[in-house]
C-alpha positions in Angstrom: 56.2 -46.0 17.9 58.7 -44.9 15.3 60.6 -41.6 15.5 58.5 -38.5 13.2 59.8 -37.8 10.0 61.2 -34.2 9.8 58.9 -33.9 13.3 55.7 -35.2 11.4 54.1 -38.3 12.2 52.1 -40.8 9.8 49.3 -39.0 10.6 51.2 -35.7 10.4 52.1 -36.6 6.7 48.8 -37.5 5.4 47.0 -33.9 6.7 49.9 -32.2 4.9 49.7 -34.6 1.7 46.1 -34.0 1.5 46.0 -30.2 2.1 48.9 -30.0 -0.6 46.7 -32.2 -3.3 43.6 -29.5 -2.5 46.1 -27.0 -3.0 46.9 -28.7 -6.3 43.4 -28.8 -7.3 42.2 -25.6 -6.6 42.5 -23.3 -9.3 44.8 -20.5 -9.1 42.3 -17.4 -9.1 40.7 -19.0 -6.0 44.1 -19.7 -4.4 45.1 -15.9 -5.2 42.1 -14.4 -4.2 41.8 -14.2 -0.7 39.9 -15.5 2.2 36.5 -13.6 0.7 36.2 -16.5 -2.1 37.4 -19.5 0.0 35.2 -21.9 1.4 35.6 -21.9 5.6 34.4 -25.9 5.8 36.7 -27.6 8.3 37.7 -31.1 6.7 38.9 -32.7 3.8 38.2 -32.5 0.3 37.8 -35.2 -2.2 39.6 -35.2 -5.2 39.1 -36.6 -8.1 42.2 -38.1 -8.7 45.6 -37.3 -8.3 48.4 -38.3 -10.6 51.7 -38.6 -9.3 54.6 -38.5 -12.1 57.9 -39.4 -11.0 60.1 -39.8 -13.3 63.2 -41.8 -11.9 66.2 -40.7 -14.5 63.8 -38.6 -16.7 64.2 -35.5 -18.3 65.6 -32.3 -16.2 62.1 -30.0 -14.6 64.3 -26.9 -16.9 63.8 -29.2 -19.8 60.5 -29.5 -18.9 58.2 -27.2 -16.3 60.8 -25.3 -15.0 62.5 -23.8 -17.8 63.8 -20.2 -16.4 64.0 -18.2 -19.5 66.4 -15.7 -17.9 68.9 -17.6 -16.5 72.5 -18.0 -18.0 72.4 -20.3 -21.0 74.8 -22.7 -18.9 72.0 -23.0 -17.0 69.0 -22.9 -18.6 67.2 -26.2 -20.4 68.0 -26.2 -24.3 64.6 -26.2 -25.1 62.4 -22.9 -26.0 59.9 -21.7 -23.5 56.2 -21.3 -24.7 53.4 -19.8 -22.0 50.9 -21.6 -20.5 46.6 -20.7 -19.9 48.6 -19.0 -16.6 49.6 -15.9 -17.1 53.8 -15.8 -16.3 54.0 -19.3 -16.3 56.3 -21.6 -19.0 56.6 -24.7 -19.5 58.9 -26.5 -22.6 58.0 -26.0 -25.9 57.1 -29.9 -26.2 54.6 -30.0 -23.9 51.9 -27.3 -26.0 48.9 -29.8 -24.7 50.1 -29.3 -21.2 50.5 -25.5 -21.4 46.9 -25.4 -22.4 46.0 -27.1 -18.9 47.8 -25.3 -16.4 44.8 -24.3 -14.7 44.1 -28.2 -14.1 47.4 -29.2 -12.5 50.0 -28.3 -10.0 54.0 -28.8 -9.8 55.0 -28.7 -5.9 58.0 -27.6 -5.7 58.3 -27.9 -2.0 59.7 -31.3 -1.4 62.9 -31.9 0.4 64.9 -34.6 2.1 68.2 -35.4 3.6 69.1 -38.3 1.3 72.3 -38.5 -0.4 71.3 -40.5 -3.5 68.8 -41.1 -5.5 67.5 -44.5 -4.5 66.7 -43.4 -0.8 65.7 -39.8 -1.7 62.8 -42.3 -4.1 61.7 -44.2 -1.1 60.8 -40.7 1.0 59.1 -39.0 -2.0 57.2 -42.5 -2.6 56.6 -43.4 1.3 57.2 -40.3 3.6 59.1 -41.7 5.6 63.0 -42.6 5.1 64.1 -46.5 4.7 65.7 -47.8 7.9 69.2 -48.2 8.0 70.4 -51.3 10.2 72.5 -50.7 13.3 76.2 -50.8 11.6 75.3 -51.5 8.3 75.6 -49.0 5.2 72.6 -47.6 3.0 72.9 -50.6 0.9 72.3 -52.8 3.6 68.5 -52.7 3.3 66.6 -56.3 4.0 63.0 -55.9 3.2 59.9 -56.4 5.8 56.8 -56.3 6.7 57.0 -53.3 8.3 57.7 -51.2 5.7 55.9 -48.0 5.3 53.7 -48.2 2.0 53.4 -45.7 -0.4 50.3 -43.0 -1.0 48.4 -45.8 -3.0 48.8 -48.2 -0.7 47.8 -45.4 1.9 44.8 -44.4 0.3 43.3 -47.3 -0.6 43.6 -48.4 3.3 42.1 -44.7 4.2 39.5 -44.5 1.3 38.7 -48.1 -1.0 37.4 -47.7 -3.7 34.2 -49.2 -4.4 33.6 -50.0 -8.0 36.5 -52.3 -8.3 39.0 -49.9 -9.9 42.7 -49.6 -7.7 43.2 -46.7 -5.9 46.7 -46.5 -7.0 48.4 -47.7 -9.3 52.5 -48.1 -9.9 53.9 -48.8 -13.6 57.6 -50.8 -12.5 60.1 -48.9 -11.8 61.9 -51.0 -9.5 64.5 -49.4 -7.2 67.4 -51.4 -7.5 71.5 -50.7 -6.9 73.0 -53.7 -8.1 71.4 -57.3 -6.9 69.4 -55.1 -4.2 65.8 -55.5 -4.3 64.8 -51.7 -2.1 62.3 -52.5 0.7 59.0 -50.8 0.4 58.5 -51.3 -3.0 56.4 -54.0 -2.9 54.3 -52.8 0.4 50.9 -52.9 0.5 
């Protein structure tokens, strides 16, 4: 059995992915209001969908959803804030179809890792789990294998199939390369 991941196993993981999505998809008001307006079921929730945007070499979260107006202009994005359906929340000033859907969406801004670049800190946020270095060999030394961990797509669809033929998940390519390196996990199912 492989070693936990920040002391959570696979099983860990998925409990907290899944009570972070409800938390996503609750709206606000309820989140806010207390235990009086929550629902005391034990269990999971289904979601509709959830829509994971990760935007490898995108635009900056302050040119974006994050764009903290009252920061020093070295550090704030370039782009004018405009509020949102939620009351003291911004988003960019391109993204007015967004702003009017706040109370439909979430940005978790809780993730963390111990990765030192980009590519590895990509293969935790897509698996949950960090890629395997080889005894003596260096970050880029990664040879791909069966036993890679697969991402939430690949997770759900083992957990929960879908049965009217429509993918549980699905990945637009962005393949995680560093030079001729093809990243292991990418390609998991």
């Amino acid at each position: 059995m492989p070693k936990p991941f920040y002391g959570l196993d696979r099983r860990g993981l998925l409990c907290a992915a899944a009570a972070g999505v409800v938390g996503s998809i609750l709206p606000r008001n309820v989140l806010l209001a207390g235990d009086s307006t929550v629902n005391k079921r034990v269990g999971f929730c289904k979601a509709k969908s959830v829509l994971i945007v990760l935007l490898s070499g995108g635009p900056s979260q302050l040119d974006t959803l994050d764009p903290k107006p009252d920061a020093p202009a070295e550090v704030r994005g370039e782009f004018t804030p405009i509020s949102t359906t939620i009351p003291g929340d911004q988003v960019c000033e391109h993204l007015p179809k967004l702003a009017q859907q706040t109370n439909r969406w979430a940005i978790v801004r809780t993730l963390a890792h111990r990765e030192h670049n980009h590519l590895l800190a990509t293969h935790v946020a897509l698996t949950g789990r960090p890629t395997p270095v080889p005894r003596g060999g260096s970050d880029l030394d990664r040879v791909e294998t069966r036993n890679e961990f697969p991402n939430y797509a690949s997770a759900l669809d083992f957990i929960r199939p879908r049965s009217d033929g429509m993918p549980s998940g699905v990945s637009l390519p962005n393949y995680l390369i560093e030079g001729p390196l093809t990243w292991p996990g990418q390609h998991s199912s």
